[in-house]
C-alpha positions as CSV (number, residue, x, y, z in Angstrom):
1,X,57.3,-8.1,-50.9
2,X,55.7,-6.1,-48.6
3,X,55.9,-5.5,-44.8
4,X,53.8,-3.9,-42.3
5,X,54.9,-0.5,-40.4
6,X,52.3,0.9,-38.1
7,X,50.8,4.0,-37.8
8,X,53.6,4.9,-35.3
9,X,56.2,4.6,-37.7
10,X,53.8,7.1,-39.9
11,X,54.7,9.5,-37.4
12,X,56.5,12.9,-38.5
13,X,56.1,16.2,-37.7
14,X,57.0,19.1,-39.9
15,X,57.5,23.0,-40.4
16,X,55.9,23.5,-43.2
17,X,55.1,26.5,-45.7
18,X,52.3,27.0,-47.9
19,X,50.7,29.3,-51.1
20,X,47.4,29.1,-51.3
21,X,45.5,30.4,-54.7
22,X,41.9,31.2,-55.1
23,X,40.6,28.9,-57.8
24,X,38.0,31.4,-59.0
25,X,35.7,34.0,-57.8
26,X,33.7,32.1,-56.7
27,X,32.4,34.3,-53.5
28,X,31.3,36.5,-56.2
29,X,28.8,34.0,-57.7
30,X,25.9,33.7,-54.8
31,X,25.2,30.7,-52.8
32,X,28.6,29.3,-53.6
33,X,32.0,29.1,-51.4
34,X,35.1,30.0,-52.1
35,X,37.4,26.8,-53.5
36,X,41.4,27.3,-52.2
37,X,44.5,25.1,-54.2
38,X,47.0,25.1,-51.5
39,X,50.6,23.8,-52.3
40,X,52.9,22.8,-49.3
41,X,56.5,22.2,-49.0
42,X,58.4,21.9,-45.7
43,X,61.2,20.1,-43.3
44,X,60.4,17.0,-41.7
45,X,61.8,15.6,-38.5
46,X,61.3,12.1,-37.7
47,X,59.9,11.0,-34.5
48,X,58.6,7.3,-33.0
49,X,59.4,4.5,-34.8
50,X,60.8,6.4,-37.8
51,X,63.5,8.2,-35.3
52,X,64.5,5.2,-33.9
53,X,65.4,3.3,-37.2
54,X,67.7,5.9,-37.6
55,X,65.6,8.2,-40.1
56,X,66.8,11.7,-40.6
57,X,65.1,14.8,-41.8
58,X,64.9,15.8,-44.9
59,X,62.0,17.8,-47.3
60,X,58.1,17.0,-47.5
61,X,55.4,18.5,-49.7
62,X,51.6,18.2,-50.3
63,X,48.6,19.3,-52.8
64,X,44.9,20.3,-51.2
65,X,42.1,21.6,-52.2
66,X,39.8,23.3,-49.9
67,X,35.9,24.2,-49.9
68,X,35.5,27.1,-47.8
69,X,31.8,26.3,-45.6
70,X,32.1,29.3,-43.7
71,X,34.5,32.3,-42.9
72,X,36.2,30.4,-40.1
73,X,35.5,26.7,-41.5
74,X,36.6,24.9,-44.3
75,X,37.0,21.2,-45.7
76,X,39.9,20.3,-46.9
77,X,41.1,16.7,-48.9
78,X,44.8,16.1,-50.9
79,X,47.8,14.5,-50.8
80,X,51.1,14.7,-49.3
81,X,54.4,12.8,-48.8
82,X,57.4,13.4,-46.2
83,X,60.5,12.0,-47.2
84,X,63.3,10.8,-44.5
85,X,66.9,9.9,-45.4
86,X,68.7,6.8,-43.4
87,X,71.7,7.6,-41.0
88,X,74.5,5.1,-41.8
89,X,72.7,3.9,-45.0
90,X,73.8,4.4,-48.9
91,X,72.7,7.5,-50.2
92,X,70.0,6.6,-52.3
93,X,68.3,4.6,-49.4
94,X,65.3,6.7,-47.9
95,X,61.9,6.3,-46.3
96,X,58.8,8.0,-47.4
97,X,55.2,8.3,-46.0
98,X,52.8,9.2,-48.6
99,X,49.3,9.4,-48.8
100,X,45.4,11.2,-48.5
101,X,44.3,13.5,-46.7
102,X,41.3,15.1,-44.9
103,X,40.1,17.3,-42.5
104,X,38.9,20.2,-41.5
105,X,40.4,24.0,-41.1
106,X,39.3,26.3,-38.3
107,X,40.1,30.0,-38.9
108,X,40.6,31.8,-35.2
109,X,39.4,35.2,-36.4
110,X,38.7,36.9,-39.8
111,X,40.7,40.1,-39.8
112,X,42.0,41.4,-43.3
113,X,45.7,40.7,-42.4
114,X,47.2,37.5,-41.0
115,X,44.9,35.1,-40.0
116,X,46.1,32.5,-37.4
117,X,44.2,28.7,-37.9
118,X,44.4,25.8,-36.7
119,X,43.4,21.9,-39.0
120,X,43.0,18.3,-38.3
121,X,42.4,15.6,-40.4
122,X,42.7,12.2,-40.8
123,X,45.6,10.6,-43.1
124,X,45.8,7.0,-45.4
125,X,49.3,6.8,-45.8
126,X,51.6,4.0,-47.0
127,X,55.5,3.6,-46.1
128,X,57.4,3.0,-48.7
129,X,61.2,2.1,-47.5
130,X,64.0,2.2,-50.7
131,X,67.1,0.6,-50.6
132,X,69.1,0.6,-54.0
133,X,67.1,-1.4,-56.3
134,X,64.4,-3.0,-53.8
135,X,61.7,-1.5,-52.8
136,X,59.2,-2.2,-49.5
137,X,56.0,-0.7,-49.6
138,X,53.6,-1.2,-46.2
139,X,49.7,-1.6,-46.1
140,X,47.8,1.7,-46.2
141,X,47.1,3.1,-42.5
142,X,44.9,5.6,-40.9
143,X,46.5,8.6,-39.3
144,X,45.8,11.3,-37.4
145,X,46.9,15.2,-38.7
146,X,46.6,18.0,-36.8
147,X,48.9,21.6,-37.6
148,X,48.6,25.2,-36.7
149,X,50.0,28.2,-38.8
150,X,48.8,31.8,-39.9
151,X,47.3,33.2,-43.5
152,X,49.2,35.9,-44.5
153,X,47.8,37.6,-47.9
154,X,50.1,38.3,-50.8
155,X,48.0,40.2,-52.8
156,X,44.0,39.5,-53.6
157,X,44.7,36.0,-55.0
158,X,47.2,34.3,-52.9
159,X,48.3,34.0,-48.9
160,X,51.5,32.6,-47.6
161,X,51.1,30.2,-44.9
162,X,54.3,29.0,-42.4
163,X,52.4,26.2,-40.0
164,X,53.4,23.0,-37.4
165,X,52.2,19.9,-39.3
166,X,52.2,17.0,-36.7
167,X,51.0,13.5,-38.8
């Protein structure tokens, strides 16, 4: 069975935190950009239509890879879920929005230390809503993404990232 939840529901923001690797040297090899693995975890906080069905925060996380097309732009594309608990539900009831993402990340400046950015993408989520043994899955739904954070580097091959995520 499946019902339909609309992109309002999808609605969540979170603080989120983030590694990102460098997949190779690439920037070494000419005429080629660097390719970034980020890996995200973070809180979520329900808002909209997920706040008012009595959703409560709990933990989100994401994959991405990103094509660097410039020092201060690059593309990005993934996956991601954020998970929500219900208030006054069983404990293994929850609510999750899950899906692909992609967009773009802007790099404010290109010092050697922390480097504030900003993204926004689009999302194709689906809600999935568990309650015991059933399970309701919604239609897949555009979304809009947007967050802001800072690059810190942790060594030459990694950066820490704590960022806004609003989906």
């Amino acid at each position: 069975m499946k019902i339909g939840i609309g992109a309002a529901a999808l609605s969540a923001a979170g603080a989120g935190l983030s590694v990102a690797l460098l997949a190779g040297s690439l920037d070494a090899q000419e005429g080629l950009a660097p390719v970034t693995v980020e890996a995200r975890g973070g809180y979520t906080f329900p808002i909209g239509a997920f706040e008012d069905r009595g959703a409560q925060s709990d933990f989100g996380y994401g994959l991405n890879l990103l094509l660097g097309v410039s020092p201060h732009v690059g593309v990005y594309g993934g996956w991601g879920r954020d998970v929500f608990h219900c208030s006054g539900c069983a404990r293994d009831e929850r609510l999750q929005a899950s899906g692909f993402e992609l967009g773009g990340k802007f790099h404010v400046s290109d010092g050697p230390r922390a480097r504030p950015w900003a993204r926004a993408g689009i999302l194709a989520s689906k809600s999935l809503i568990e309650t015991g043994t059933s399970k309701f899955e919604s239609d897949r739904h555009l979304g809009f993404q947007g967050a802001v954070g800072v690059d810190v580097p942790v060594g030459d091959m990694a950066s820490f990232a704590p960022s806004l995520r609003f989906n």
